[in-house]
ZASEVO-865314 format. One record per residue (C-alpha): residue in one letter; x negated, y negated, z negated; residue number from 1. Coordinates in steps of 0.02 Angstrom, whole numbers, plus 32768, in hexadecimal, padded with zeros to 4 digits. Layout:
<nodes>
+------+------+-------+------+-----+
! rest ! east ! north !   up !  nr !
+------+------+-------+------+-----+
!    A !    X !     Y !    Z ! NUM !
...
+------+------+-------+------+-----+
</nodes>
This chain:
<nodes>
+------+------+-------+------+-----+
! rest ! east ! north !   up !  nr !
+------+------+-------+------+-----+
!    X ! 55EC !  4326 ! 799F !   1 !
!    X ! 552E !  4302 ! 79C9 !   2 !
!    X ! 5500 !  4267 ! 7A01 !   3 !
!    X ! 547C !  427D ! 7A84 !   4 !
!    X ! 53F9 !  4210 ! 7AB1 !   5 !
!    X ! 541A !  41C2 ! 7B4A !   6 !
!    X ! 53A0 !  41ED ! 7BE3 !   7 !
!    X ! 5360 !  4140 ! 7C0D !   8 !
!    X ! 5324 !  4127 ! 7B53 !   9 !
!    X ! 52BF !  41BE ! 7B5D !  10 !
!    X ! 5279 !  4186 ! 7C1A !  11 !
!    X ! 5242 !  40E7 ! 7BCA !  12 !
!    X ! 51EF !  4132 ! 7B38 !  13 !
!    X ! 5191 !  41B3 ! 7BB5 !  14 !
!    X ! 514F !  410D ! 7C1B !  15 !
!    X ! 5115 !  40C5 ! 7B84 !  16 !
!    X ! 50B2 !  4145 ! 7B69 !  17 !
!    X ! 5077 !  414C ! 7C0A !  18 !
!    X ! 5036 !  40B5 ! 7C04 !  19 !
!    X ! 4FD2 !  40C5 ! 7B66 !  20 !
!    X ! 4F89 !  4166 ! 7BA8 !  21 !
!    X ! 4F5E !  4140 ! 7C66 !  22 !
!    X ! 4F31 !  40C7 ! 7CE9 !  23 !
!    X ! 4FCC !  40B5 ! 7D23 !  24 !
!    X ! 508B !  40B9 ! 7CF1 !  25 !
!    X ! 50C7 !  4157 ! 7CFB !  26 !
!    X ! 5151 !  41CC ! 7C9E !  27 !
!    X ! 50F9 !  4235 ! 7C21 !  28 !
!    X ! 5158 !  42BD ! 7BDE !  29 !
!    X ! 51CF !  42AD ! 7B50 !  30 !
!    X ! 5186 !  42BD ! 7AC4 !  31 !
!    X ! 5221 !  42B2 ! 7A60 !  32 !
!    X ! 5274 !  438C ! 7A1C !  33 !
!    X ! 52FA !  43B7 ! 7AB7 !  34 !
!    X ! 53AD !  43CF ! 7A78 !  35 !
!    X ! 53C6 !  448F ! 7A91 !  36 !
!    X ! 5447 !  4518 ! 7A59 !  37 !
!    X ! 53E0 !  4529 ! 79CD !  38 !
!    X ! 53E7 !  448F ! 7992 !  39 !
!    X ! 54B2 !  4482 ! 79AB !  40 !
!    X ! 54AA !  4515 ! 7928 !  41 !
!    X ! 544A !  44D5 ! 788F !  42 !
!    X ! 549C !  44B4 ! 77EB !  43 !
!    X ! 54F9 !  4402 ! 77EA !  44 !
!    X ! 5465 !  43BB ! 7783 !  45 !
!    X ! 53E6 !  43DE ! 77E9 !  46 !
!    X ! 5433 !  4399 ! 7885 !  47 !
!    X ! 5470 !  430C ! 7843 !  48 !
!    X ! 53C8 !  42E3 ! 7810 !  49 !
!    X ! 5382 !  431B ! 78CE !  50 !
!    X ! 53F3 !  429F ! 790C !  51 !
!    X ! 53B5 !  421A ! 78A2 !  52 !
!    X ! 5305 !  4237 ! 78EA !  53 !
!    X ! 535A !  4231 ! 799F !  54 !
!    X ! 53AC !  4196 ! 7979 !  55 !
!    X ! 5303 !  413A ! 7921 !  56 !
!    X ! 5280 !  416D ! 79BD !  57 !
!    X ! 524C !  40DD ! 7A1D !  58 !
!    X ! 5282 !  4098 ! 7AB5 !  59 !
!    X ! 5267 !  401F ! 7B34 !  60 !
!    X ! 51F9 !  3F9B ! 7B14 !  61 !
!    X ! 5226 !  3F01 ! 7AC4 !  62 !
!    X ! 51CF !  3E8C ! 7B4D !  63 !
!    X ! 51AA !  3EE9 ! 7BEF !  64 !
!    X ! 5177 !  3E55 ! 7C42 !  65 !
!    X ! 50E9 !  3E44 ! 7BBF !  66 !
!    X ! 50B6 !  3EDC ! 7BB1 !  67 !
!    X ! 50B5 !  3EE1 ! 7C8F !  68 !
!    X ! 5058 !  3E38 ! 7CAD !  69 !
!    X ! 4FD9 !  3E7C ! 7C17 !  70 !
!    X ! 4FC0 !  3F09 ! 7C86 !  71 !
!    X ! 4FB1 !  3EAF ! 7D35 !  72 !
!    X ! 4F25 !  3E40 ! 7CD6 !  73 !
!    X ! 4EC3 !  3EE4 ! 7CA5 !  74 !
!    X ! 4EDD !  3F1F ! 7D58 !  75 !
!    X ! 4EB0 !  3E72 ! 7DB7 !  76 !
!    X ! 4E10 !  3E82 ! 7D52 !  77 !
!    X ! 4DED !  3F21 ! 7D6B !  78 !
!    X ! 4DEB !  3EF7 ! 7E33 !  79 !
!    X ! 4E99 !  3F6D ! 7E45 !  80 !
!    X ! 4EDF !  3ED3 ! 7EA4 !  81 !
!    X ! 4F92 !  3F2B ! 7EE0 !  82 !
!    X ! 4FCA !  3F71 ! 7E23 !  83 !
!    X ! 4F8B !  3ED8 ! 7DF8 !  84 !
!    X ! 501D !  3E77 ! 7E6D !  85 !
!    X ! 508E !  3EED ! 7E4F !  86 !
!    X ! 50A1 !  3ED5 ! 7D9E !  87 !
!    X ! 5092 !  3E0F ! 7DB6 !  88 !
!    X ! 5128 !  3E24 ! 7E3D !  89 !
!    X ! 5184 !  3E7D ! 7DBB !  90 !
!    X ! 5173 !  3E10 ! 7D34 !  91 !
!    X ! 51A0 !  3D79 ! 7DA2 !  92 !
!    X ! 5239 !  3DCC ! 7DD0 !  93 !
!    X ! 5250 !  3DEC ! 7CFF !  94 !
!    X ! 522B !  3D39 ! 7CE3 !  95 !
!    X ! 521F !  3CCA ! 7D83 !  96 !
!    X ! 51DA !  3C34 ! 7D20 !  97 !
!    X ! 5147 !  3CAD ! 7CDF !  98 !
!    X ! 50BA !  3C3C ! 7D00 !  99 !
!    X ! 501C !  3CC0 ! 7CD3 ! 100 !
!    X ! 506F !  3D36 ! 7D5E ! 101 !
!    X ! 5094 !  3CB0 ! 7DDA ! 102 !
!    X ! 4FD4 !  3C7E ! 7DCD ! 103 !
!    X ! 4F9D !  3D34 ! 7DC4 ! 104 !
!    X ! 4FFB !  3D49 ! 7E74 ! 105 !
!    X ! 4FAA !  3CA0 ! 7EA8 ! 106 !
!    X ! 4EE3 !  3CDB ! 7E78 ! 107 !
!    X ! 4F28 !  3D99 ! 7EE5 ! 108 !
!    X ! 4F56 !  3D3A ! 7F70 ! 109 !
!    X ! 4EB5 !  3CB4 ! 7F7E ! 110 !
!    X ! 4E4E !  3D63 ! 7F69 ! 111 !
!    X ! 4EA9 !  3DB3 ! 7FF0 ! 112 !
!    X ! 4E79 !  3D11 ! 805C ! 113 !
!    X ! 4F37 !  3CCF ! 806D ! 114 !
!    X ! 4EF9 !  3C26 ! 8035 ! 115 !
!    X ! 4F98 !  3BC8 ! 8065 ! 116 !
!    X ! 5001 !  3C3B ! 7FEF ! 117 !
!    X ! 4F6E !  3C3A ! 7F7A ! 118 !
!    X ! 4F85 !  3B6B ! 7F68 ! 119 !
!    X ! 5046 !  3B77 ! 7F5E ! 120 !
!    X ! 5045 !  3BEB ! 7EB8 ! 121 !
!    X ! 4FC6 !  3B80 ! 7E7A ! 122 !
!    X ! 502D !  3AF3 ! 7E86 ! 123 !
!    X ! 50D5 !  3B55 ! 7E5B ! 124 !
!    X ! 509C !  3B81 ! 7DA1 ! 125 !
!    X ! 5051 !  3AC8 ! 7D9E ! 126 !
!    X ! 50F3 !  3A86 ! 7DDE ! 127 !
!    X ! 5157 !  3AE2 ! 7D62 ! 128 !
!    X ! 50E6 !  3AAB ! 7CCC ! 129 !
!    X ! 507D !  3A0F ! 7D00 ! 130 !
!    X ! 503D !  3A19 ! 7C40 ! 131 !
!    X ! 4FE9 !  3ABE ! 7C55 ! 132 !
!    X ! 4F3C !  3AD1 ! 7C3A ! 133 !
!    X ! 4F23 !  3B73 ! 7C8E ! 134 !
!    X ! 4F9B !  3B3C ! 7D1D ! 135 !
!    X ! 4F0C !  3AA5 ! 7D44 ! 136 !
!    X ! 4E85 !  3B1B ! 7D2B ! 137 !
!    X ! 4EC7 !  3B84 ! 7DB4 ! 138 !
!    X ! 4EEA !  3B03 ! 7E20 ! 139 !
!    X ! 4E35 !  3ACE ! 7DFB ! 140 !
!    X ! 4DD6 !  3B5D ! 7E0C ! 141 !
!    X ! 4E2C !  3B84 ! 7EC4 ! 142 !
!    X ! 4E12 !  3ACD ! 7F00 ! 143 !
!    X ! 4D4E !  3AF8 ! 7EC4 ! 144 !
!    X ! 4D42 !  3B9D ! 7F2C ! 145 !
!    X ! 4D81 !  3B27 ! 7FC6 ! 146 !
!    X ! 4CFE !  3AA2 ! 7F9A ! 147 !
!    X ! 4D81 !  3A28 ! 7F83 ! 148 !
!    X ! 4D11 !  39C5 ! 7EEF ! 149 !
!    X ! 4D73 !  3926 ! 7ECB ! 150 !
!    X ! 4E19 !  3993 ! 7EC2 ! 151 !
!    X ! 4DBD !  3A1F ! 7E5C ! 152 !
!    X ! 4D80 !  3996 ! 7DDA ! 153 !
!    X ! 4E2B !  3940 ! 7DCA ! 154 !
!    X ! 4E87 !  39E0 ! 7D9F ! 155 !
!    X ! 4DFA !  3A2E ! 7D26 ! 156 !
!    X ! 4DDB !  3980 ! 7CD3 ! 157 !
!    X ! 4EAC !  398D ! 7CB3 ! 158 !
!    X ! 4E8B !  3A50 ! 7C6F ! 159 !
!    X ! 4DF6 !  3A1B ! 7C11 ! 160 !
!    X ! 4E34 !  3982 ! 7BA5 ! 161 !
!    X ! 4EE8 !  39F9 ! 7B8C ! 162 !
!    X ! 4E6C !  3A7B ! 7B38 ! 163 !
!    X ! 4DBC !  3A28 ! 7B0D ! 164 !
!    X ! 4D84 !  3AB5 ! 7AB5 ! 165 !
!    X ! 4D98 !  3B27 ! 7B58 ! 166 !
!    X ! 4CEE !  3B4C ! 7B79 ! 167 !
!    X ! 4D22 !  3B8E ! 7C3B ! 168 !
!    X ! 4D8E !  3AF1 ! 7C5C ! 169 !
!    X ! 4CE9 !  3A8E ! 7C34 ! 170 !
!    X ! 4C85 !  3AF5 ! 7C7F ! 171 !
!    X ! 4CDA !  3AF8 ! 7D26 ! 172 !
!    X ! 4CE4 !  3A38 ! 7D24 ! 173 !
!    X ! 4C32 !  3A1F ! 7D0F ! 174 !
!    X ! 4C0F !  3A7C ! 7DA8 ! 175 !
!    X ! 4C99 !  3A1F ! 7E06 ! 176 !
!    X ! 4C4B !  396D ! 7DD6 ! 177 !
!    X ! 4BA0 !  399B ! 7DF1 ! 178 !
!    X ! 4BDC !  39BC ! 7EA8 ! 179 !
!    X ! 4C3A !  3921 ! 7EBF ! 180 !
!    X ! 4B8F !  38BA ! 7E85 ! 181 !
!    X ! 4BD1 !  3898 ! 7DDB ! 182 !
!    X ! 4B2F !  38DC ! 7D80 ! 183 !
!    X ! 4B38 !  3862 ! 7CF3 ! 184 !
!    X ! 4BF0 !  38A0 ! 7CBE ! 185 !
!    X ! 4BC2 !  3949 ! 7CEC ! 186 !
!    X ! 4B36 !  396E ! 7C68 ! 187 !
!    X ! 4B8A !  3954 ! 7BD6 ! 188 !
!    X ! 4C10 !  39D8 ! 7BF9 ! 189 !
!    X ! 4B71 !  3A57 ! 7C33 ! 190 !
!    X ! 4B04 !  3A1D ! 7B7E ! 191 !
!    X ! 4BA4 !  3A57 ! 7B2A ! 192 !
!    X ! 4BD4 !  3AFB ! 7B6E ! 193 !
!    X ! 4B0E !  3B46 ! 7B85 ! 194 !
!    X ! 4A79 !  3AD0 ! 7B3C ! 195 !
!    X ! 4A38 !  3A39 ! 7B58 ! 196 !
!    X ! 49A0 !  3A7D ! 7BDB ! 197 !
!    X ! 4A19 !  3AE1 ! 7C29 ! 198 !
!    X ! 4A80 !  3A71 ! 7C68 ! 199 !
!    X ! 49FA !  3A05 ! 7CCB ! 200 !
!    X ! 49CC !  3AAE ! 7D0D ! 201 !
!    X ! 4A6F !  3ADE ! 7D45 ! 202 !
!    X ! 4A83 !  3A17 ! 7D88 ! 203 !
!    X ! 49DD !  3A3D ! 7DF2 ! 204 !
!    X ! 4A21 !  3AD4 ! 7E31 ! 205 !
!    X ! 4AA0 !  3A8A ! 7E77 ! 206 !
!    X ! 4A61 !  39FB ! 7EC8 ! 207 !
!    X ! 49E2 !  3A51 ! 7F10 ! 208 !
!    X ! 4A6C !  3AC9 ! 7F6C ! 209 !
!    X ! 4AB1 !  3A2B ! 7FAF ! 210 !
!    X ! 4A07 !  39ED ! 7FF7 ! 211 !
!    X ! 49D5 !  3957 ! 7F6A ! 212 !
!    X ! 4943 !  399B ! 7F45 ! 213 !
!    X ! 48FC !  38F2 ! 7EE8 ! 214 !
!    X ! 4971 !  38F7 ! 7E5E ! 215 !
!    X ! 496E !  39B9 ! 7E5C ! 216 !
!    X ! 48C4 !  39A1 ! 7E24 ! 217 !
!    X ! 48DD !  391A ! 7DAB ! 218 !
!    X ! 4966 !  3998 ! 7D5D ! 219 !
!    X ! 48DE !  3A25 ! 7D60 ! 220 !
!    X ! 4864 !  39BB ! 7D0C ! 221 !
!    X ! 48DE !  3984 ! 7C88 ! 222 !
!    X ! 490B !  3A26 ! 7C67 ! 223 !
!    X ! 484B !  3A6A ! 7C54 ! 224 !
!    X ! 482B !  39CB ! 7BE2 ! 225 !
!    X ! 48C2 !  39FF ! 7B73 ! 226 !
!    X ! 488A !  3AB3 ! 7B6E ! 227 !
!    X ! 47E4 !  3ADC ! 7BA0 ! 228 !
!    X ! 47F4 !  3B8F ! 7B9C ! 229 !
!    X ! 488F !  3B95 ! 7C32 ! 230 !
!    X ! 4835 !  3C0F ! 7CBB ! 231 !
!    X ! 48C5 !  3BFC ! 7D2D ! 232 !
!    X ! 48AE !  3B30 ! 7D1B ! 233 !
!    X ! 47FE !  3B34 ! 7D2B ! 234 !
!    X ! 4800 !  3B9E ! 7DD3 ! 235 !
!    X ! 4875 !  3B20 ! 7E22 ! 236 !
!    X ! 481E !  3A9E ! 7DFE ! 237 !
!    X ! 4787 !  3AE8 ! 7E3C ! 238 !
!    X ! 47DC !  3B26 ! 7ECF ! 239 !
!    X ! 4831 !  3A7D ! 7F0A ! 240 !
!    X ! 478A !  3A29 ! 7EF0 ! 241 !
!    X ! 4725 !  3A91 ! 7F71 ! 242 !
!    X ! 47B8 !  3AA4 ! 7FDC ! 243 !
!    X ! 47EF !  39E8 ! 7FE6 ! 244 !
!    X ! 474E !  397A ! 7FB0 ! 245 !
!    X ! 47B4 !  38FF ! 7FF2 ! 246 !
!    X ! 4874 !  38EC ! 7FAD ! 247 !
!    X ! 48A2 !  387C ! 800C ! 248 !
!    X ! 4940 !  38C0 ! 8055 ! 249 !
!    X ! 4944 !  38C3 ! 812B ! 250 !
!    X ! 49F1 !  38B2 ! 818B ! 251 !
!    X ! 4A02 !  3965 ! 81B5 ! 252 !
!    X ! 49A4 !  39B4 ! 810A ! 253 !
!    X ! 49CE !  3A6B ! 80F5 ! 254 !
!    X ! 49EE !  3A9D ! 803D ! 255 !
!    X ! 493F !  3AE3 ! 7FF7 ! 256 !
!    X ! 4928 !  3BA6 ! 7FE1 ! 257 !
!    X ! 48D2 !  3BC8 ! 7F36 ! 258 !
!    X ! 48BC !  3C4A ! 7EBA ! 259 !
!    X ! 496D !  3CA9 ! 7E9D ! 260 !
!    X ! 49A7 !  3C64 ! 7E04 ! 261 !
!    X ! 4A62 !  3C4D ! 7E05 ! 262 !
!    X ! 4ABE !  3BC4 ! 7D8F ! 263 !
!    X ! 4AC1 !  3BFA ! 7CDA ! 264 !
!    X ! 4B6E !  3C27 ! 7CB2 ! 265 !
!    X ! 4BEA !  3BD8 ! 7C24 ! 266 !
!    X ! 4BC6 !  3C09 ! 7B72 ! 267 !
!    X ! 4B00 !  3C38 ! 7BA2 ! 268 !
!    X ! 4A98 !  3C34 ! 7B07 ! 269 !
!    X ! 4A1B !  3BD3 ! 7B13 ! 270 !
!    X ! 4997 !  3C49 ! 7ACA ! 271 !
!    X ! 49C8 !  3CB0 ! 7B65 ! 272 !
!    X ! 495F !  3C57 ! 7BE4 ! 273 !
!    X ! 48B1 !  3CD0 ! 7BE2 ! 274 !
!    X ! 48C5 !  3D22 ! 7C8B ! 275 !
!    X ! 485E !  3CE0 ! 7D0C ! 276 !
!    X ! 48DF !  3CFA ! 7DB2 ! 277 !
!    X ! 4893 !  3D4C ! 7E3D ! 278 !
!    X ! 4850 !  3CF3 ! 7ED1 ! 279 !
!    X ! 48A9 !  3CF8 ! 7F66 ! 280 !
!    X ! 4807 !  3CDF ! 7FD5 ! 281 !
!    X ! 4752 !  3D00 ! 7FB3 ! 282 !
!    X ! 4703 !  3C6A ! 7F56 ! 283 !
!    X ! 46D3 !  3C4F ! 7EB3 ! 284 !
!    X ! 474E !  3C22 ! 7E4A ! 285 !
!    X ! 4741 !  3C98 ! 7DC3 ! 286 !
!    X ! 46C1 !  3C3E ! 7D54 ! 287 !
!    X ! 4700 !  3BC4 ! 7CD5 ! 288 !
!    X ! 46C8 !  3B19 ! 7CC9 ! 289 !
!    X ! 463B !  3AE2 ! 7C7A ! 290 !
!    X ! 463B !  3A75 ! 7BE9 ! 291 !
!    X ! 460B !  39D3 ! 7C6C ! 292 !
!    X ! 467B !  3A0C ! 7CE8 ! 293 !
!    X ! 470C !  39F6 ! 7C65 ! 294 !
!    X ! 46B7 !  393F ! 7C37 ! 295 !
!    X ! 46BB !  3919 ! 7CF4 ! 296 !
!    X ! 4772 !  3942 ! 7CF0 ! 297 !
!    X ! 4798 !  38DA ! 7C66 ! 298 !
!    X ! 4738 !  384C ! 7CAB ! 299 !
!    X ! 47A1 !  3873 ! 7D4E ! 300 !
!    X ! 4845 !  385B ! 7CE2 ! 301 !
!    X ! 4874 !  379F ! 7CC8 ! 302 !
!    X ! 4876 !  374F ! 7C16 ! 303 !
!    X ! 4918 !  3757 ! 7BA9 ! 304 !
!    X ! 4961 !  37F6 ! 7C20 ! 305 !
+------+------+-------+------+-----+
</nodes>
């Protein structure tokens, strides 16, 4: 008697298939010969080696709940934000304790703007692995968006000493510190991840959004002593000193508006930094420093910095 193949093999090959071939999962059609009349009627040999092929095609896959929250990654960064939660839903439901889909859900709902939900995955996949260094680096990141510094730092200082060599983790805490006025403990994780000059410019940057212009300016200067040749670095420092001849810092200060130059991101070679950023208002700031201006900036910086 033949042995058919049974009809939900053959379904899970077709979505397999699918999947490889398309955006989404779908059932592509079988690929594997159709038991016919025909078929019934060969020689013994010959269908006893037909079913043989039948019997060795391949089914369903070995982990579905792999191969779905490997596909809700792809679509969360691809911006298709509901196949993205639907395969992190299913693999949750696969594997409840699944802490890359519980987080995926978590990142869907804070960009959907359900913040309260958004904080309880976070804290789910945390709870259910306090050890995990992608866990605190969610948890992190989302306290970061809210401007929540201190709580930010805590959680990426916990992701970045479980995985030093995670240039993101280090990355991310940098920025948190430099918020929270932690500058000193702050550069050394920015010198690491892009370049010594780098890092005072993206410490100016920063302060400078937050209205301390003084030390802004002592970072720009540091970072046009270290590298002469930083446009973007030069410009700000240019910029803050005709803007704010005075840095002393009034009650109600409002944060600076310079030359569009946003914070060099993680991993930034440092032999990147030759585009002079455009200004966002009409003034000069598009010639570099002389050779004294960059003398009166190191005379600006104090001894042993």
């Amino acid at each position: 008697m033949i042995n058919l193949l049974p009809t939900y093999r053959r379904l899970a090959l077709g979505s397999v298939l699918g999947l490889m071939s398309s955006g989404c999962i779908t059932v592509a059609p079988n690929s594997t010969p159709s038991l016919t009349w025909k078929s019934l009627t060969k020689p013994k040999v010959q269908q006893a080696s037909f079913e043989r092929a039948e019997e060795e095609a391949p089914g369903a896959p070995k982990n579905p709940a792999r191969l779905k929250l490997t596909y809700g990654q792809l679509m969360e960064e691809n911006g298709q934000y509901v196949e993205a939660r639907k395969n992190y839903s299913a693999v949750v439901e696969l594997q409840p304790k699944n802490i890359e889909a519980i987080l995926g859900l978590a990142r869907l709902d804070q960009i959907s703007g359900d913040m309260e939900q958004a904080e309880q995955g976070f804290r789910r996949a945390l709870k259910l692995d306090p050890n995990s260094a992608v866990a605190q680096y969610n948890l992190g990141q989302f306290y970061s968006s809210q401007k929540r510094w201190k709580e930010a730092s805590e959680y990426l200082t916990k992701a970045m000493l479980a995985e030093p060599d995670q240039s993101e983790y280090r990355y991310a805490l940098a920025v948190a510190l430099v918020h929270t006025g932690d500058v000193d403990s702050a550069l050394p994780h920015f010198i690491r991840t892009i370049g010594d000059a780098e890092a005072h410019y993206n410490v100016g940057l920063i302060l400078q959004e937050n209205g301390n212009w003084s030390e802004a300016e002592r970072q720009f200067a540091l970072a046009v002593v270290k590298k002469p040749e930083f446009p973007a670095a030069q410009n700000w420092l240019a910029h803050l000193r005709q803007q704010h001849p005075s840095t002393a810092r009034p009650a109600d200060a409002v944060p600076a508006t310079g030359p569009t130059s946003p914070v060099l991101p993680a991993g930034h070679s440092t032999s990147d930094t030759t585009q002079t950023p455009k200004p966002a208002e009409a003034h000069s700031f598009g010639m570099p420093l002389s050779s004294q201006q960059q003398q009166q900036a190191a005379n600006q910086i104090s001894p042993g910095v």
